[in-house]
C-alpha positions in Angstrom: 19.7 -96.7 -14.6 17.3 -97.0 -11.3 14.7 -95.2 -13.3 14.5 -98.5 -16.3 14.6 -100.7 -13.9 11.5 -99.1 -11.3 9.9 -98.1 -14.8 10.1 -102.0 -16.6 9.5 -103.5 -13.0 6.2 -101.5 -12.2 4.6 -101.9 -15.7 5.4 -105.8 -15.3 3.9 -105.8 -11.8 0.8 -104.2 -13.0 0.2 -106.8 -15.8 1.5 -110.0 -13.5 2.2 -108.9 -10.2 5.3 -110.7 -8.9 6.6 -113.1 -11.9 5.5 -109.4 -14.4 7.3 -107.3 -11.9 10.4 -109.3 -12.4 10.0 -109.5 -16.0 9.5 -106.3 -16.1 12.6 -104.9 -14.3 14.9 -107.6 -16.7 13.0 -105.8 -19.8 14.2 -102.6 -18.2 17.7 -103.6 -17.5 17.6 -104.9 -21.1 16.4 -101.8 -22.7 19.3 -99.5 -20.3 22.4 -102.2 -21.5 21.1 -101.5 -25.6 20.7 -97.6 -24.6 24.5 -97.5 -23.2 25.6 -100.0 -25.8 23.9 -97.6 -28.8 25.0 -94.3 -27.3 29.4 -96.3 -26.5 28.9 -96.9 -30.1 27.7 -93.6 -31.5 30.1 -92.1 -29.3 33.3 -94.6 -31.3 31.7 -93.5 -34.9 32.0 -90.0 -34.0 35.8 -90.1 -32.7 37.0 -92.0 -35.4 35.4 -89.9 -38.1 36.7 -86.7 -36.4 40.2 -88.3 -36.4 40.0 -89.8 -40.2 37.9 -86.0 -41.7 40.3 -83.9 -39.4 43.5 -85.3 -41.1 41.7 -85.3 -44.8 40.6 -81.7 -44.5 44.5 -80.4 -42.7 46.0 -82.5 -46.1 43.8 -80.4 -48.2 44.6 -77.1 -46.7 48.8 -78.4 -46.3 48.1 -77.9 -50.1 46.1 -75.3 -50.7 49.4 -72.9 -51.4 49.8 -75.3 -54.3 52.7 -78.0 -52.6 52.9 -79.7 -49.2 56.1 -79.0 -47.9 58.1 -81.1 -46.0 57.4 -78.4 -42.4 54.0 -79.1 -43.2 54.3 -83.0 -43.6 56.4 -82.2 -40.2 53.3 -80.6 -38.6 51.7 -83.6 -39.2 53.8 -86.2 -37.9 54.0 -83.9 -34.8 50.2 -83.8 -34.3 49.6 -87.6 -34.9 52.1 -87.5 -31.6 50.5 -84.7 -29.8 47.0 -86.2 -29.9 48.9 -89.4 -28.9 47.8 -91.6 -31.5 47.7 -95.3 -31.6 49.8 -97.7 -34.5 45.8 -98.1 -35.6 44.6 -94.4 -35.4 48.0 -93.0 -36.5 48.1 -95.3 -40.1 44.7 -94.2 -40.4 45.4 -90.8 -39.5 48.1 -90.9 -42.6 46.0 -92.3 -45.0 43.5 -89.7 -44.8 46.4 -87.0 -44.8 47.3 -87.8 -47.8 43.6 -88.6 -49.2 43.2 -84.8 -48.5 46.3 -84.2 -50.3 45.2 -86.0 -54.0 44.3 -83.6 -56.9 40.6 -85.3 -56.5 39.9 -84.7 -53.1 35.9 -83.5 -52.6 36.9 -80.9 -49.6 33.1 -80.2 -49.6 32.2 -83.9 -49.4 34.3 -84.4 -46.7 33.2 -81.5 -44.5 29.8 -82.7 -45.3 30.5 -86.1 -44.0 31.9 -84.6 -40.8 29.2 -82.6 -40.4 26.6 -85.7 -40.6 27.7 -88.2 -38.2 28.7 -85.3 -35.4 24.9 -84.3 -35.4 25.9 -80.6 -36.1 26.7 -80.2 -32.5 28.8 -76.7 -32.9 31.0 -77.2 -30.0 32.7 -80.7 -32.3 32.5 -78.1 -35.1 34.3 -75.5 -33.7 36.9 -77.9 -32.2 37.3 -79.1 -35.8 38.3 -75.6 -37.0 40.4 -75.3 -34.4 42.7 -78.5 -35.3 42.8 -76.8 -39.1 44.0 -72.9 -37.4 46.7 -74.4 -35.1 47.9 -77.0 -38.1 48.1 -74.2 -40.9 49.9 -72.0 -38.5 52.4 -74.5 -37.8 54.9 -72.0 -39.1 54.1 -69.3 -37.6 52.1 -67.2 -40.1 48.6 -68.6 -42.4 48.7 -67.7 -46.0 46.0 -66.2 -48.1 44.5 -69.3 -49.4 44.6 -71.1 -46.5 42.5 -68.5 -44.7 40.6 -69.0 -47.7 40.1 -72.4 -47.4 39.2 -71.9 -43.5 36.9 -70.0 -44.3 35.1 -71.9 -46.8 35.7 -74.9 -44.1 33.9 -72.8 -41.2 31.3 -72.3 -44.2 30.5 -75.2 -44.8 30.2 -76.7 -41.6 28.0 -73.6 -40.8 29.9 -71.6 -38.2 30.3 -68.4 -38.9 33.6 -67.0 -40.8 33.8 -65.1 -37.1 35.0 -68.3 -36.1 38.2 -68.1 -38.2 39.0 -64.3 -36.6 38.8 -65.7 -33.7 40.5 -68.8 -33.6 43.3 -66.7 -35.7 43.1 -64.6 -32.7 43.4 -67.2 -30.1 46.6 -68.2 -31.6 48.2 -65.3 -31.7 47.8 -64.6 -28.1 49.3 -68.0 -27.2 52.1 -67.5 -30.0 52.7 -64.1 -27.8 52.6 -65.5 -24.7 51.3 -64.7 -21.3 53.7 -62.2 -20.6 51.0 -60.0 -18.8 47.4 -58.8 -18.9 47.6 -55.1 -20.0 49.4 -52.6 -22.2 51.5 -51.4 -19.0 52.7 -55.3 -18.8 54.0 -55.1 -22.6 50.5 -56.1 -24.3 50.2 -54.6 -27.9 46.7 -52.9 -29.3 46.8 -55.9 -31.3 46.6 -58.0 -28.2 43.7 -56.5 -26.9 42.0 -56.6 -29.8 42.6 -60.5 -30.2 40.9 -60.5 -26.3 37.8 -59.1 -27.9 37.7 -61.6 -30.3 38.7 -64.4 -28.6 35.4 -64.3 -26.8 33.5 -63.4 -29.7 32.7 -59.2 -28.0 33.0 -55.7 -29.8 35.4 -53.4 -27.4 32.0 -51.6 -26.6 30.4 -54.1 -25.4 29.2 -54.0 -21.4 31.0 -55.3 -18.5 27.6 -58.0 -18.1 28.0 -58.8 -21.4 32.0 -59.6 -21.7 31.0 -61.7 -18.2 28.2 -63.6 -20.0 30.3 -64.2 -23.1 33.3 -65.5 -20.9 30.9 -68.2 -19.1 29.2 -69.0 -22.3 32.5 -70.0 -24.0 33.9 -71.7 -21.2 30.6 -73.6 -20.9 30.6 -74.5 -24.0 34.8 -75.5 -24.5 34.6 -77.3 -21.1 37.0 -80.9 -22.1 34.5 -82.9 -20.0 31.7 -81.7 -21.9 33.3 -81.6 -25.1 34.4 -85.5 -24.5 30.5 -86.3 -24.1 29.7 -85.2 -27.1 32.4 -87.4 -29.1 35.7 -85.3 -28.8 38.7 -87.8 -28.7 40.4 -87.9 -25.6 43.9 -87.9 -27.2 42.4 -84.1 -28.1 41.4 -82.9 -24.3 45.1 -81.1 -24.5 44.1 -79.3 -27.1 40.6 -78.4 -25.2 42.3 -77.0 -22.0 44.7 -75.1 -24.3 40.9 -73.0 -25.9 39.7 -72.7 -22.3 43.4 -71.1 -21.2 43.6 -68.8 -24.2 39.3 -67.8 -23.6 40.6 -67.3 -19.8 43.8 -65.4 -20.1 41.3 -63.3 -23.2 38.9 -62.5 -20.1 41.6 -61.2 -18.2 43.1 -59.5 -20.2 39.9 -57.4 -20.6 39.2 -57.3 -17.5 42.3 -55.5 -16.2 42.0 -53.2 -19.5 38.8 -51.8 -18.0 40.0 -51.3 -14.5 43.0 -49.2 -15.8 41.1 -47.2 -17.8 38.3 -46.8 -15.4 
């Protein structure tokens, strides 16, 4: 803000010395309020198309076994209240539901769409594919075609189908609970295995390298950071749950290693 303001205010001064300096530093504050106002309302599209394409896509995969059923129409009625929805967002929210649901519905289009006004930025993407993992696996288990669909979902709004494994994994290891962080503390092979994925590492990867991956994904899943970049607040929840599950992952790794050391 002080740098508009010095900026506008010395480039006035230097054309008309007191009466330009003063005209220069209102340009400058001018120039700052459209800069904040442009970047508040880039920030609005972004939310509300996230909300209105995250509920059109999770129609689309509620039916990708061929009927939405009514635990699936339940799943939905339970996120619009998770994410805490307003009257506003929430009749929007069903609207787009059941868009995504129609026999018509351009699933490509729509991804697309998404992937256009949130600038590509894959930390929005990925937070996006996780809404679609933790809605199909309401129940408890996600069916052939709608890892399919997830898959062609991560496709097209190019993250790698990686990202699918892993958010599969990340799910499983909160559907399993903390209970502890290694095999002696009741944590399957397929546990551990989810750890590697989790944070995106082969098991033979080095010690430096699980550590780098760990900060990378916690960099990069940080709620704060993720808000900045257009994340709806009503979503942060859902944020802190990714970093837990990429945490507990690391730790669970981590005491692997000094067992078997």
């Amino acid at each position: 803000m002080r740098f508009a303001l010095i900026v506008g205010g010395l480039l006035g001064y230097a054309f008309g010395k007191l009466p330009g300096l003063l005209i220069g530093a209102a340009i400058g504050a001018l120039f700052l309020n459209f800069m904040k106002g442009h970047l508040f309302g880039k920030l609005q599209k972004i939310q509300a198309g996230f909300v209105e394409s995250v509920f059109a896509v999770m129609g689309a995969l509620c039916k990708a076994d061929g009927v939405v059923s009514r635990d699936e129409i339940q799943m939905a009625e339970t996120m619009f209240a998770r994410f805490r929805l307003n009257e506003d967002q929430k009749a929007k929210a069903k609207a787009a539901f059941n868009r995504g649901k129609a026999p018509d519905f351009d699933l490509d289009a729509e991804l697309n769409h998404f992937l256009h006004i949130s600038g590509g930025q894959p930390a929005l993407l990925k937070m996006f594919l996780q809404v679609q993992v933790s809605a199909v696996a309401a129940d408890g288990v996600i069916h052939p075609a709608e890892h399919e669909m997830l898959v062609r979902t991560a496709r097209v709004l190019r993250l790698p189908e990686s990202q699918v494994d892993q958010l599969e994994a990340m799910l499983r290891g909160a559907h399993a609970g903390h209970a502890g962080a290694g095999p002696s503390h009741g944590q399957t092979t397929q546990q551990i295995d989810d750890s590697y994925k989790v944070l995106g590492v082969s098991p033979s990867a080095s010690d430096a390298e699980i550590k780098k991956a760990f900060r990378k994904q916690m960099s990069e899943n940080h709620p704060d950071k993720l808000a900045g970049k257009g994340l709806p607040e009503s979503m942060r929840e859902m944020a802190e749950e990714r970093t837990q599950e990429i945490s507990h992952a690391y730790d669970v790794i981590k005491d692997i290693r000094k067992k078997s050391a």
